[in-house]
N, C-alpha and C positions, 0 to 999 in steps of 0.2 A: 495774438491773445494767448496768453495761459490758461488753460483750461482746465489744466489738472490745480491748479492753486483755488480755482471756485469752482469745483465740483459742489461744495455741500453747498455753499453759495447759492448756489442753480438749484440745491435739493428744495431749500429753502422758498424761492422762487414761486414756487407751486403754488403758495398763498394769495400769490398776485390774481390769481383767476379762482379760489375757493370757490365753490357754489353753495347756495344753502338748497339746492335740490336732488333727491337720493336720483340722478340721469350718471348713465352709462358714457364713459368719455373715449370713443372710439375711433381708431382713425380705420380712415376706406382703404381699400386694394391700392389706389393710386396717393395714397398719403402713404401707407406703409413704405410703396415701392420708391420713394422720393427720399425714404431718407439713406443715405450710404451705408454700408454693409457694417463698418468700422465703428459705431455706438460706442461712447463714454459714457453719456445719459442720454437719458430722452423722456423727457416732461410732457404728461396729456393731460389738460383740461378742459373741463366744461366752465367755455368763457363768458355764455349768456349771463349766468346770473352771478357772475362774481362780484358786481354792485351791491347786491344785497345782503354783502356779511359787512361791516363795520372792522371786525378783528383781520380780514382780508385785505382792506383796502391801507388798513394799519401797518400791519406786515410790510407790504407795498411798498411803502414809502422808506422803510427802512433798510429793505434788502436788496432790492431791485438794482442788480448790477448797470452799472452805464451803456455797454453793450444791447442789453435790452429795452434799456430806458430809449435807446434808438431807435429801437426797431419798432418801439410802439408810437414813437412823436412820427416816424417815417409812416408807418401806415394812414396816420389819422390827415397829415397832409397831403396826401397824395387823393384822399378824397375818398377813404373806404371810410365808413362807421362800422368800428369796431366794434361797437356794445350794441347797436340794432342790426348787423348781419353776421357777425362770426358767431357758430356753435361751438364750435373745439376747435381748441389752438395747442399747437405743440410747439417745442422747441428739443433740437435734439443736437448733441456736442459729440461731434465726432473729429479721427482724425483723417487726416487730407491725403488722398495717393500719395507715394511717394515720400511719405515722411515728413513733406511741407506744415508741420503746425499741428493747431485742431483751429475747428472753426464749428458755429451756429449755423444752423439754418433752421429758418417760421416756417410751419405748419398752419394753416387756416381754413378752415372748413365751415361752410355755412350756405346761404344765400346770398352770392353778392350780386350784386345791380354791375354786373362785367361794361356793357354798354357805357354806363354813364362813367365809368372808370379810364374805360378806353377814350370815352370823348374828352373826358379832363385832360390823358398826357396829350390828347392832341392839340387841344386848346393852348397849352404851355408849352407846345414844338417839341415834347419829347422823343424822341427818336429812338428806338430799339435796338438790340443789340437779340442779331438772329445766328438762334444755334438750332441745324437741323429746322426740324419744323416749332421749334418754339421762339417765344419774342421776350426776351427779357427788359423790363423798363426799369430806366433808374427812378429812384425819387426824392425827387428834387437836392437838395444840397448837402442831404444827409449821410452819401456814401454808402444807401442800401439799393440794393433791386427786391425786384417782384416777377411771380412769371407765373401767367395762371395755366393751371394743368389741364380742368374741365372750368365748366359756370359754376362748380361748387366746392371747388379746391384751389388755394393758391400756395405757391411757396415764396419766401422772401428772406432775407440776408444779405452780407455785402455779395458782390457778384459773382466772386469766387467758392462761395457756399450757395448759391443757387446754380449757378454751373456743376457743381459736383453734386448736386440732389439733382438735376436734370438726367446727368449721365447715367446717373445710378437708377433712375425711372424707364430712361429709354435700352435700355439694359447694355448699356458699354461700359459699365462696372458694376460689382456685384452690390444688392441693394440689401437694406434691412431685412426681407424674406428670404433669406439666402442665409439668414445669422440666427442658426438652429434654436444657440441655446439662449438669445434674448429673446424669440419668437415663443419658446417655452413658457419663460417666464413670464414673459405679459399673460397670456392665460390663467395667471393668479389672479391677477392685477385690474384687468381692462375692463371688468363687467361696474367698477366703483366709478365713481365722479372723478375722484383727482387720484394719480397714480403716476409713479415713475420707477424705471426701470436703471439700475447701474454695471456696468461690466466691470470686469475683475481689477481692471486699473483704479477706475472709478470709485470704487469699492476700496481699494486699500485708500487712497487719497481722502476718500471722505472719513475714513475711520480714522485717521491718524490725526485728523483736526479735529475729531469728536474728543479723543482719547488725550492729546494734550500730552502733557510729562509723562505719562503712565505709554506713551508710544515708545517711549526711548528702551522701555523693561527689555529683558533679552528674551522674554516671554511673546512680547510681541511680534519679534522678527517670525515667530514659530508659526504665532494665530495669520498673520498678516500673508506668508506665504501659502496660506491654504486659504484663503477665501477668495470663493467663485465667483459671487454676485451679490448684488440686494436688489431690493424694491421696497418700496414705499407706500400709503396710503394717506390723505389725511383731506378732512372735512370741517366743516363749520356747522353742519345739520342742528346739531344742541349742544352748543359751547363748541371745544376746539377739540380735534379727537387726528391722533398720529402715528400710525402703525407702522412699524421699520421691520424687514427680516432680510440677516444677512445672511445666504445659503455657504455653507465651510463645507469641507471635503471630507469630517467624519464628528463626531458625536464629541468624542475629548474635545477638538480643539473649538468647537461652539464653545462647552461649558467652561473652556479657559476663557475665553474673550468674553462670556457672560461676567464672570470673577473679577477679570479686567475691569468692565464697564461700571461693574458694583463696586468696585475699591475707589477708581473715579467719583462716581457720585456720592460717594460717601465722604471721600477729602472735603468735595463741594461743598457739602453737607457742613462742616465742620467749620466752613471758614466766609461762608456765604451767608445775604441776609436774610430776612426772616420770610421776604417773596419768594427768594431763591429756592430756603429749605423746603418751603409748602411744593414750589412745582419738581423737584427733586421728588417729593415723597409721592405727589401723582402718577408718576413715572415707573411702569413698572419693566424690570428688567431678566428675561430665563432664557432659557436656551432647553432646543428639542427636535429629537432627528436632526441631529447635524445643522441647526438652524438657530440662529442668537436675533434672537426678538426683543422690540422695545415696543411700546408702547405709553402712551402719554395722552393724558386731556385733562383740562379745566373747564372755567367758563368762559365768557368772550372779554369779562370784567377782569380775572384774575389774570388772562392770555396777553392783554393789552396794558397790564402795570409790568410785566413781564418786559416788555419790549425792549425798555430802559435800563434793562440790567447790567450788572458786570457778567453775570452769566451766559445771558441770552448773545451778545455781543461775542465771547470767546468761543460759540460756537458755532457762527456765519461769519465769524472775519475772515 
């Protein structure tokens, strides 16, 4: 899988689990420690009430990469309920020791009925596959596993990304808390409902699909080698609301990428239609302390005419 081609893809993503409730989307000591050290992104939601936003479940169906679309038809046959036991669910895209790729691996946190989960693969002869003291089970024909950490943590992805969040939990490579400066930044981040963290790759890749033609500028190569990281925020609480900040390595080169961003929106602006220009003009764009902010909100009516754009489209393809 390419990872770095649906970076913003994944950013996007986050809407699949909105919640309409101001809760805190946290993961545990043994969810942090689960995910590999090597962070691209890493998506945390509060997945209880992400039924209850309409513009969420909207979203959804539109962006929801096939890789995920797996992992959620895997879970629900394997005999979890996803929307009566999971609290927060992650997904985190990192890359592979070695050099092997990038790859996903699920985060699930909740209350799950472990018992009636275990009896299920037994009832279907599923057979584990033991690393150390853990059991990873496949499920069913979908080419994902699952491997539960405690009775209120699971991980899941194909095998090979729960092998590598396993190792990286039982500390035979280094895990997420070992990765200073993403550990930093969540501390912005973590105490909102939906929030995502990007690393410096991450970060040029998603910007360069935000930015479109205006990437190719010889300005860009300037902006693009100095930015460190971003994160994200965004919710559904009252209409659609989506905070972006991308941390740059000094103060010039935020307000160039700010310039950037506002010369883009402004072509948009100029050749786009009349939904377009409205969410275009919602969108507000500055830069501060070395930090190039975005921010955006409508309503859930104007979010969801949105969907269908020329716009909305050239920035999740």
């Amino acid at each position: 899988m390419n990872i770095g081609k649906k970076t913003f893809l994944l950013m996007s993503v986050v809407s699949v689990m909105a919640p309409t409730l101001l809760l805190a989307a946290q993961l545990s000591s043994d969810g942090k420690a689960a995910i590999p050290h090597d962070v691209q992104q890493l998506i945390v939601v509060d997945y209880r009430a992400m039924q209850n936003s309409q513009a969420a479940m909207d979203l959804k169906d539109r962006v929801l990469p096939p890789e995920l679309k797996r992992l959620e038809t895997a879970m629900k046959s394997s005999g979890l309920k996803v929307d009566q036991d999971a609290d927060t669910l992650a997904f985190a895209a990192f890359r592979a020791p070695g050099g092997d790729g990038a790859r996903i691996v699920g985060i699930a946190q909740g209350q799950f009925h472990t018992r009636e989960l275990l009896a299920n693969f037994a009832k279907q002869k599923t057979k584990p596959i033991v690393l150390r003291n853990n059991s990873i089970y496949p499920m069913g024909s979908s080419g994902m596993s699952v491997a539960f950490l405690n009775q209120t943590t699971m991980v899941f992805g194909d095998k090979d990304a729960v092998k590598a969040s396993l190792d990286a939990r039982d500390g035979m490579t280094p895990n997420f808390l070992s990765n200073s400066d993403m550990v930093n930044e969540m501390a912005a981040v973590d105490s909102r409902a939906v929030w995502s963290l990007l690393d410096q790759k991450g970060t040029q890749t998603m910007m360069k699909s935000v930015l479109g033609d205006a990437a190719q500028l010889a300005d860009y190569d300037t902006v693009r080698n100095r930015m460190k990281s971003s994160r994200y925020t965004m919710d559904f609480q009252n209409g659609v609301k989506f905070d972006m900040a991308v941390v740059m390595s000094d103060t010039v080169t935020a307000a160039t990428a700010a310039t950037l961003m506002k010369g883009v929106a402004l072509m948009r602006k100029t050749s786009g239609t009349p939904l377009e220009k409205s969410a275009l003009d919602q969108t507000t764009i500055d830069s501060n302390s070395g930090t190039l902010t975005v921010d955006y909100s409508s309503s859930d009516s104007q979010f969801a005419s949105l969907l269908s754009s020329q716009l909305f489209q050239s920035v999740v393809r």
